[in-house]
N, C-alpha and C positions, 0 to 999 in steps of 0.2 A: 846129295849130302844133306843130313838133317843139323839139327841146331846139335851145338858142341862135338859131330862127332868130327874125327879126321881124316884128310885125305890125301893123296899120294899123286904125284901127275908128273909125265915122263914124256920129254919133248920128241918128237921125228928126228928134227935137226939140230942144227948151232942157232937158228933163229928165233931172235927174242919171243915171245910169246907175253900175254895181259893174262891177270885174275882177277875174276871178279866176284864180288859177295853179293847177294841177291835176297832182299829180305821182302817178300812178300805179305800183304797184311790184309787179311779179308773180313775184318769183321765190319758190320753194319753200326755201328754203334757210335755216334758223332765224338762223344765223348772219347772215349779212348783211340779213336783216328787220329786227333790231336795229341797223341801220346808216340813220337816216333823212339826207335830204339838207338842205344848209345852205342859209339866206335869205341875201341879201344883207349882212345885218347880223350875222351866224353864227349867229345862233339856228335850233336844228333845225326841221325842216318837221314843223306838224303835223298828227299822222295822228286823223282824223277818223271815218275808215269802215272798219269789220274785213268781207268778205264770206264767209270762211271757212262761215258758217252759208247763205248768201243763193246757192243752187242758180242761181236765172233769172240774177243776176247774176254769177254765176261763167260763166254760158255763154254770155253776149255777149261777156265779155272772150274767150273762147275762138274764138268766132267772129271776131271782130276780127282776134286776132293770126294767126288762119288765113289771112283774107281778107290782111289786111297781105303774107304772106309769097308768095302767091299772084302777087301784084304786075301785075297785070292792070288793065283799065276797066273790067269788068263789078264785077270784087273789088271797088274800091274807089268804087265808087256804093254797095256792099253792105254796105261797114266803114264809111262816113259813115254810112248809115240805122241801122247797129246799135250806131256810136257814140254816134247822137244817145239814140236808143232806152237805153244804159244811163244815159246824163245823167240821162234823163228818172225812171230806176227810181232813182237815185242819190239826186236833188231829191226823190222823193213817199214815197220809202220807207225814207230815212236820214236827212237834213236837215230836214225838216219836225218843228216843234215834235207835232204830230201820230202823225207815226209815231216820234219818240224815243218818248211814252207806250206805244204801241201794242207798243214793240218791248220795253220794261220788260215791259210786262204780259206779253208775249209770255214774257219771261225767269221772272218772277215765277212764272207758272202752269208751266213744266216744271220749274221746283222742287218747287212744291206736287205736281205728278207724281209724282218722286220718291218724296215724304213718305209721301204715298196710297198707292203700290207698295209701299213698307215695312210701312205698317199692315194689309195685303194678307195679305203673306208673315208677318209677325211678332204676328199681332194678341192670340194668345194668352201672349204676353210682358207685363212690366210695363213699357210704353213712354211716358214723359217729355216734356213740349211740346219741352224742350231739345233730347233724342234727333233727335227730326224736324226742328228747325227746324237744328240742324245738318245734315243730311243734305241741307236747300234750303239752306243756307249763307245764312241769316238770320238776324236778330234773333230772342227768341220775339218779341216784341209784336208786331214787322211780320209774320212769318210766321203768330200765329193770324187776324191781320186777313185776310193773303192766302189762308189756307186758307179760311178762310170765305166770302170772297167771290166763291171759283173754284170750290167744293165746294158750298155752301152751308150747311152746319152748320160748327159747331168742333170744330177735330182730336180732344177728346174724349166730344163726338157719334159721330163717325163711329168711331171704336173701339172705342164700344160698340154700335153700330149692325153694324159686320161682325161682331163676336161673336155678337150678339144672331140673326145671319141666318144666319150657320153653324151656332148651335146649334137653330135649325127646322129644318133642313138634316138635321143628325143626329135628332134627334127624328123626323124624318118617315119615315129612310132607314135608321135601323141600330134593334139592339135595345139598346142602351147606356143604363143609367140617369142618371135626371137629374143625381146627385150625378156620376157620371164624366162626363159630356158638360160639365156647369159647370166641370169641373174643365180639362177639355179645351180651351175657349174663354176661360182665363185667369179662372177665378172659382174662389178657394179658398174661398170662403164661400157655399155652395146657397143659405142663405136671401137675402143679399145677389144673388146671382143670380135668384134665385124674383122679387124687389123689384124689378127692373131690366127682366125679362121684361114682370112685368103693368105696369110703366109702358109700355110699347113697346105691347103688345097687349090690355091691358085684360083678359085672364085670366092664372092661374100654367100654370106648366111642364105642372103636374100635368092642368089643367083644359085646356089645350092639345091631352094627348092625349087626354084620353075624349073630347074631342070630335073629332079626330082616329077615332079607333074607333068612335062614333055614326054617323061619316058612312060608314064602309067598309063598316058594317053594311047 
C-alpha cells in the first residue's frame, strides 16, 4: 500500500488480528532525518529501527528501490519477495524481545573492543577502570561486569596479563634486564613485578630465564 491509497483486509477467523503503519525514510540527508512524519493526532511518527549498522538490510532496501524504478513484472514480483524478505529481517532481527538483547550485547561487546584495544596499545601506562569504561561510554560497574563477561577476566586481570605476556616476550627475545623490561611494561617497582610474575607462572623473572638457558643448552 502506498501513501494515501486504501486498503481492504479480511480476517481467516474470529481472532483478533494487529495493523500496522510502516513509514519508511531513506533519504541521506541529516537535515531532513530530523523531520519525522506526523499521526493523525500530530504526534510525531515513531522511529523504531536505525539500519545504518545492518548491511543485509540496507541492501534489500536498495534492491527494492532498484526494482521499484525499473517498473516492469518481472521487478516487481522481485521487489514483493524482497520486500517481504526485509519485513521478515525487520520482525527477527530488530523487533523481537530476542534480538533487542542480542543487539545490546551486540553493542556492549564493541565497546568492550574498544577498552581491550586501548589496553593493547597503552598497557604500560597507569590505566583506570574509569579511563576504559569511558572509552565504551559506560558506567565502571556495568562496563567491569561486561568486560568480564566478553573477555573473561576483569579489566585488571587482563592488564596485568598483557603486561605479564609482553614481558616473556622480551625476556625470551632481547638482552634487556629485568629491572628495565619491568620498567618497560608499566612496573616501577621489580620487586612488585618479580610478585606478579611468579603469581602468573609459579617461578620469578630471574628463575624464568635459567631455565630459559637450561633448555637452549
Amino acid at each position: 500500500v502506498f501513501p494515501q491509497e486504501s486498503f481492504y483486509v479480511k480476517t481467516t477467523s474470529n481472532s483478533p488480528f494487529g495493523r500496522y503503519h510502516i513509514h519508511f525514510d531513506f533519504t541521506r540527508i541529516k537535515t531532513k532525518r530530523t523531520l519525522s512524519p506526523t499521526l493523525l493526532d500530530g504526534t510525531l511518527w515513531p522511529r523504531l529501527v536505525h539500519l545504518e549498522d545492518d548491511l543485509e538490510a540496507r541492501s534489500l532496501c536498495t534492491d527494492i528501490i532498484l526494482h521499484k524504478l525499473e517498473d516492469s513484472l518481472p521487478s516487481k514480483i522481485i521487489m514483493n519477495g524482497k520486500f517481504s524478505a526485509f519485513l521478515g529481517l525487520l520482525l527477527d532481527r530488530h523487533l523481537s524481545p530476542s534480538a533487542q538483547r542480542t543487539r545490546q550485547n551486540l553493542k556492549s561487546r564493541r565497546n568492550v573492543m574498544l577498552a581491550r584495544e586501548h589496553i593493547k596499545a597503552s598497557y604500560a601506562k597507569d590505566i583506570t577502570l574509569k579511563e576504559l569504561a569511558d572509552i565504551a561510554g559506560l558506567s565502571t560497574n556495568y562496563f567491569g561486569r561486561m568486560f568480564k563477561a566478553h573477555i573473561g577476566v576483569s579489566p585488571r586481570h587482563y592488564i596485568i596479563e598483557t603486561r605479564l605476556n609482553q614481558a616473556k616476550r622480551m625476556l625470551l627475545g632481547s638482552d634487556k634486564n629485568i629491572s628495565e623490561i619491568a620498567r618497560l611494561v608499566g612496573y616501577d617497582n621489580i620487586c612488585y613485578f618479580s610478585s606478579e610474575f611468579r603469581k602468573r607462572e609459579g617461578i620469578s623473572p630471574t628463575e624464568f630465564i635459567a631455565r630459559l638457558i637450561e633448555e637452549g643448552e
